[in-house]
C-alpha positions in Angstrom: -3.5 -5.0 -20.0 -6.2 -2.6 -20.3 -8.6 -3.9 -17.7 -5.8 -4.9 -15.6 -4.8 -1.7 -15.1 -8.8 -0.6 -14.7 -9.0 -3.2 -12.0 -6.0 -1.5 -10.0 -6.7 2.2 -11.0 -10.2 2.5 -8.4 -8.8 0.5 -5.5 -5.9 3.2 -5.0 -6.4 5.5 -1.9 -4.6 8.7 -1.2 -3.6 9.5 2.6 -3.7 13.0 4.0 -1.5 12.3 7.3 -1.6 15.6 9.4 1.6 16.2 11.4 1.3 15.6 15.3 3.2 18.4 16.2 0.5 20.7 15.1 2.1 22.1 12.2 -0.1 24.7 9.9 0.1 25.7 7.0 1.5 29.5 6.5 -1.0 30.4 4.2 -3.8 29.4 5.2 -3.3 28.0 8.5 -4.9 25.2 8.2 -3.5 21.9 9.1 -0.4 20.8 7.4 -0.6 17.2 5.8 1.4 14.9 3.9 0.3 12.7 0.8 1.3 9.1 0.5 -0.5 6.4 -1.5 -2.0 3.0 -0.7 -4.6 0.8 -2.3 -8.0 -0.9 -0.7 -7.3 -4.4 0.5 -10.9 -5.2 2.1 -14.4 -4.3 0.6 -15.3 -3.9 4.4 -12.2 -0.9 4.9 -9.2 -1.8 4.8 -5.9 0.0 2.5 -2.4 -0.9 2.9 0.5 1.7 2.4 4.2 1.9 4.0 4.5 2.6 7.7 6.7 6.2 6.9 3.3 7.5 5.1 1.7 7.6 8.6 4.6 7.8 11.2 4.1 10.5 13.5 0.3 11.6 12.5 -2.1 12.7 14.7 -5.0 12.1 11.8 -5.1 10.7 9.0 -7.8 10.6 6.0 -8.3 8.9 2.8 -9.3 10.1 -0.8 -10.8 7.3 -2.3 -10.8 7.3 -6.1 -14.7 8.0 -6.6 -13.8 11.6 -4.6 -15.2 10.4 -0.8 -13.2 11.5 2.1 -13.1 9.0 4.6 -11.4 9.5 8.2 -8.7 6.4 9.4 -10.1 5.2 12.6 -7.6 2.7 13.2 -4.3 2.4 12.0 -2.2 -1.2 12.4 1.9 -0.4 12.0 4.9 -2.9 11.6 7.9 -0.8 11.7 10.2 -3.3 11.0 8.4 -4.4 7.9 7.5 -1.0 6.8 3.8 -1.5 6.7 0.6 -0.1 7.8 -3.1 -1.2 7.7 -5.8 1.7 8.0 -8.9 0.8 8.7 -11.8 3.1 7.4 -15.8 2.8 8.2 -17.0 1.9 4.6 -18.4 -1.0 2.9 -18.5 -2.3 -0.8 -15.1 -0.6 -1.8 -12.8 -1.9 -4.8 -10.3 -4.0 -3.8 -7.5 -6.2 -4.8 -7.2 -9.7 -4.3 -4.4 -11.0 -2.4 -1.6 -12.9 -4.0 1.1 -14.9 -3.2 4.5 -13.2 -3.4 6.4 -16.6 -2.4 5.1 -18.2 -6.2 7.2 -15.3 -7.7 10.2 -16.4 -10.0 12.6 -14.4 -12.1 11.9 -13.0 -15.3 7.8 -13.4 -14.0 5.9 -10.1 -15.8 4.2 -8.1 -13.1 2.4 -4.4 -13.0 1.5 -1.2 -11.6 0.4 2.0 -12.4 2.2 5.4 -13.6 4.6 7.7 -11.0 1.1 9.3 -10.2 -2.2 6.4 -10.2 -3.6 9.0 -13.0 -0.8 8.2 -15.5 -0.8 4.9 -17.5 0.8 1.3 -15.8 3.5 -0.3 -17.4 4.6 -4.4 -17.2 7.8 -4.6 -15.4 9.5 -7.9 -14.5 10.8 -9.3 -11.7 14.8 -9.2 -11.1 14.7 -10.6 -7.8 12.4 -12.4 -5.4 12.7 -13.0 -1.5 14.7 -16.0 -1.9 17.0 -14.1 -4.3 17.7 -11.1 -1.1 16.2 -12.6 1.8 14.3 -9.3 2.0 12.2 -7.2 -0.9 11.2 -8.0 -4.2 13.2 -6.2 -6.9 11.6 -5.2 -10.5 12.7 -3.4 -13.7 9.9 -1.4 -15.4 10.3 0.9 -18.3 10.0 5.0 -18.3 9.1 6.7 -14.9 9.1 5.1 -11.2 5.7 4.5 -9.4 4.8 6.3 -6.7 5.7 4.2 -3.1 2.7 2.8 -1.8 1.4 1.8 -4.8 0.5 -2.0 -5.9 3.0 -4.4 -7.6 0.7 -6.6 -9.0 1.0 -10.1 -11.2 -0.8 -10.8 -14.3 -3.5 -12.5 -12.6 -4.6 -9.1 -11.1 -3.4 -10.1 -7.7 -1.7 -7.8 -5.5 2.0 -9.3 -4.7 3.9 -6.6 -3.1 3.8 -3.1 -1.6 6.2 -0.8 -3.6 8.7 0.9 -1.5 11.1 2.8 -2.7 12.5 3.2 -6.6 15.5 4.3 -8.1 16.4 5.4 -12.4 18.3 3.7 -14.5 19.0 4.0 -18.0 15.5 4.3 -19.7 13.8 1.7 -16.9 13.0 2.2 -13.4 14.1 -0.3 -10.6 11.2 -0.8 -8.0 11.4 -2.6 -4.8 8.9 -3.8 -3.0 7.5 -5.6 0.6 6.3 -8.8 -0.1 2.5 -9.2 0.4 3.1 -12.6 2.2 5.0 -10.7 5.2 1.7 -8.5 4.9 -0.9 -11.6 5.8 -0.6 -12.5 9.0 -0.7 -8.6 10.0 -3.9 -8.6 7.8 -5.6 -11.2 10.2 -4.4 -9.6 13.3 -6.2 -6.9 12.0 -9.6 -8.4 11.2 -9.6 -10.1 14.5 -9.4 -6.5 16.0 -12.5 -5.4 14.1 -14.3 -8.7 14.5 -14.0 -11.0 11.3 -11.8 -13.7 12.6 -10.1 -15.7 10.0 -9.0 -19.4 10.6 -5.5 -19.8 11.4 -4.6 -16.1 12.8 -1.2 -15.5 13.9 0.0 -12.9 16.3 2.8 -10.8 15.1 3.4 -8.7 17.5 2.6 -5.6 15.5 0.8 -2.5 17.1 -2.8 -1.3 16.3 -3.7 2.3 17.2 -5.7 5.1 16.9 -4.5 8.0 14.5 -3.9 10.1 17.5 -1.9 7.6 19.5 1.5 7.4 17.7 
């Protein structure tokens, strides 16, 4: 579980999303951001997070996990899934490789990390698939709720979902999160923009702009 949770812990990004409207801070004047989380998806620059963490942003940055600030160049949305691709100019980054969310049954043991990435993961399982809500996953995990953007991953070390949202219950924490599948064919549309075609791309009809452009 240990190096499970090692694998996870450097591919997680944090996204400084400064407000469009030109908001500053009142101390410092500086420009006012908000923090969201998301995870590295390609070695070649690419992290995935929820489409709220960078609605209405006129720039956006990451924190990767070794300290580097990097600036989002492009950023692919899908409101309707709630997802986002940012795409960064970096190579050799951590990443996580891609599972398959549709394999998932109930009672299936998955993880993530703490409420913050710093904290320690915890092995949750899986209460409901797709098929189960013909939407989001659904998970019980003990103690504290991860933070939304984070990874639900299986105990293969793939990445199978996008966590969402998460609510308390009595001593466990129920998690919800996007599929990964309903993330892949937005992942190709997206590597055909930067020029690595994969076989078998699908349009999705998703939007890919610049930071400044939504």
């Amino acid at each position: 579980m240990r190096r499970l949770l090692e694998a996870i812990r450097p591919t997680i990004v944090r996204i400084l999303a400064y407000d469009q409207m030109g908001g500053r801070d009142a101390v410092s004047a500086s420009p006012r951001a908000r923090s969201a989380l998301g995870f590295l998806v390609a070695e070649w620059g690419l992290a995935l997070t929820t489409q709220r963490a960078v609605r209405g942003t006129s720039a956006v940055t990451l924190l990767l996990a070794d300290g580097r600030t990097l600036p989002v160049s492009r950023i692919a949305r899908d409101p309707l899934n709630d997802l986002a691709i940012l795409k960064v100019e970096a190579t050799r980054l951590p990443t996580l490789p891609i599972g398959n969310s549709n394999a998932l049954k109930l009672g299936d043991l998955v993880t993530t990390l703490g409420e913050r990435p710093d904290l320690p993961g915890s092995v949750g399982t899986i209460r409901a698939t797709t098929r189960d809500t013909g939407s989001n996953l659904v998970a019980d995990f003990p103690g504290k709720p991860s933070g939304a953007g984070l990874p639900l991953v299986n105990m293969q070390g793939e990445v199978v979902g996008i966590i969402t949202d998460t609510a308390r219950g009595r001593g466990t924490a129920i998690i919800r999160s996007i599929p990964i599948d309903r993330a892949k064919p937005i992942l190709k549309d997206l590597q055909v923009l930067v020029g690595r075609r994969l076989a078998g791309s699908e349009s999705t009809g998703f939007a890919s702009t610049s930071p400044s452009e939504r």
